[in-house]
C-alpha positions in Angstrom: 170.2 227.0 -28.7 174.0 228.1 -28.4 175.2 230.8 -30.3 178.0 231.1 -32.4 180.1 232.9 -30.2 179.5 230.5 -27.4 179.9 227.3 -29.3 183.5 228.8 -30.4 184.1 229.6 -26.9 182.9 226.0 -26.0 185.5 224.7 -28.8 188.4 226.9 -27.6 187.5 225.4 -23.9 187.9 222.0 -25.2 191.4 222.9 -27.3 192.8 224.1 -24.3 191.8 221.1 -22.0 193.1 218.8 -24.7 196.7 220.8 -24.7 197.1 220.8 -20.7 195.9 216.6 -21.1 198.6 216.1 -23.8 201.4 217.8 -22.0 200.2 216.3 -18.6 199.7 212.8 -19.8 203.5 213.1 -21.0 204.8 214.5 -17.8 206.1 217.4 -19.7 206.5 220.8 -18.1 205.2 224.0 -18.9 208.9 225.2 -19.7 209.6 222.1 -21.4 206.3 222.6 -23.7 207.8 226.8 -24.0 211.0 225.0 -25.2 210.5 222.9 -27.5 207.2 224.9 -29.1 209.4 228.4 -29.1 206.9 229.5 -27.4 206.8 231.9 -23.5 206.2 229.8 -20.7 203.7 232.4 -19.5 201.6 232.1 -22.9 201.4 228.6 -22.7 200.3 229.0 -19.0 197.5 232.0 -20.4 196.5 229.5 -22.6 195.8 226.5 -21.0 193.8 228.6 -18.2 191.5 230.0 -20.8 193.1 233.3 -20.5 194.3 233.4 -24.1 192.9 231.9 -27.1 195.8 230.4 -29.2 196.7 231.3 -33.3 196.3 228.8 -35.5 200.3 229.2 -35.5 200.4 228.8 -32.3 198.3 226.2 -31.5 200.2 224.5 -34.6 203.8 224.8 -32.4 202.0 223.7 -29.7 200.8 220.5 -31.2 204.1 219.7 -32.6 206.0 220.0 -29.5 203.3 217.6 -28.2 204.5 215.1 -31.1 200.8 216.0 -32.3 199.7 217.1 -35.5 197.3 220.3 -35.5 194.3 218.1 -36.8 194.9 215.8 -34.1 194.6 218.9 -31.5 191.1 220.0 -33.4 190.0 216.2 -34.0 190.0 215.8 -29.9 188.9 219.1 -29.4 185.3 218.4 -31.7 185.5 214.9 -30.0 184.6 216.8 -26.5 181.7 218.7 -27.6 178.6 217.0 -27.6 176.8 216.1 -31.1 173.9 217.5 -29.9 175.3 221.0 -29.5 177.3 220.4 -33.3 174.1 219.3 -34.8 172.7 222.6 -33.4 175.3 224.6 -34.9 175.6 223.1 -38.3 171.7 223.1 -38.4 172.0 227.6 -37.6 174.6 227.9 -40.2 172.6 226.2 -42.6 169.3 228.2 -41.7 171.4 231.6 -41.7 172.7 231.4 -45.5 
C-alpha cells in the first residue's frame, strides 16, 4: 500500500506532467509561460522537471497563464492517478483517524 508521502509525490508528478502538456499542447514557450505567469523561466523549468514542487500560488499563476483555472490543473492531475491507488489512500486516512 502507498504511503502518504508517496501518493503526494505521485500527485505532484502528475501536476507537473499536466502543466508541461498544457503549455506544450498550446505551443507556448517556457519564457512565454514565465511572462505571462510572472513567474522565472528557470522555476517554471525546475518545476515541470520534478525538481520543484509548486505553491498553491504558484501553481494558481501557472494555471492562469495556461487560460486554466487551478481546479482544472488539480481535476487533471487526480484524473492521472489510478482509482485503485485513491481508493487506497482514502481507505488509510479513514483507518488512521
Amino acid at each position: 500500500m502507498p504511503t502518504n508521502l508517496q501518493f503526494a509525490s505521485d500527485l505532484s508528478d502528475a501536476l507537473r506532467h499536466v502543466l508541461r502538456e498544457a503549455r506544450e499542447s498550446q505551443v507556448l514557450s517556457l519564457g512565454e509561460v514565465a511572462t505571462r505567469s510572472g513567474l522565472n523561466r528557470q522555476a517554471i523549468t525546475f518545476i515541470e522537471k520534478g525538481d520543484r514542487r509548486p505553491s498553491t500560488e504558484t501553481l494558481s499563476r501557472l494555471a492562469m497563464a495556461l487560460g486554466m483555472k487551478p481546479s482544472e490543473v488539480w481535476a487533471k492531475a487526480e484524473a492521472r492517478m489510478p482509482p485503485k491507488q485513491w481508493k487506497q489512500m482514502l481507505t488509510q486516512a479513514v483507518d488512521s483517524d
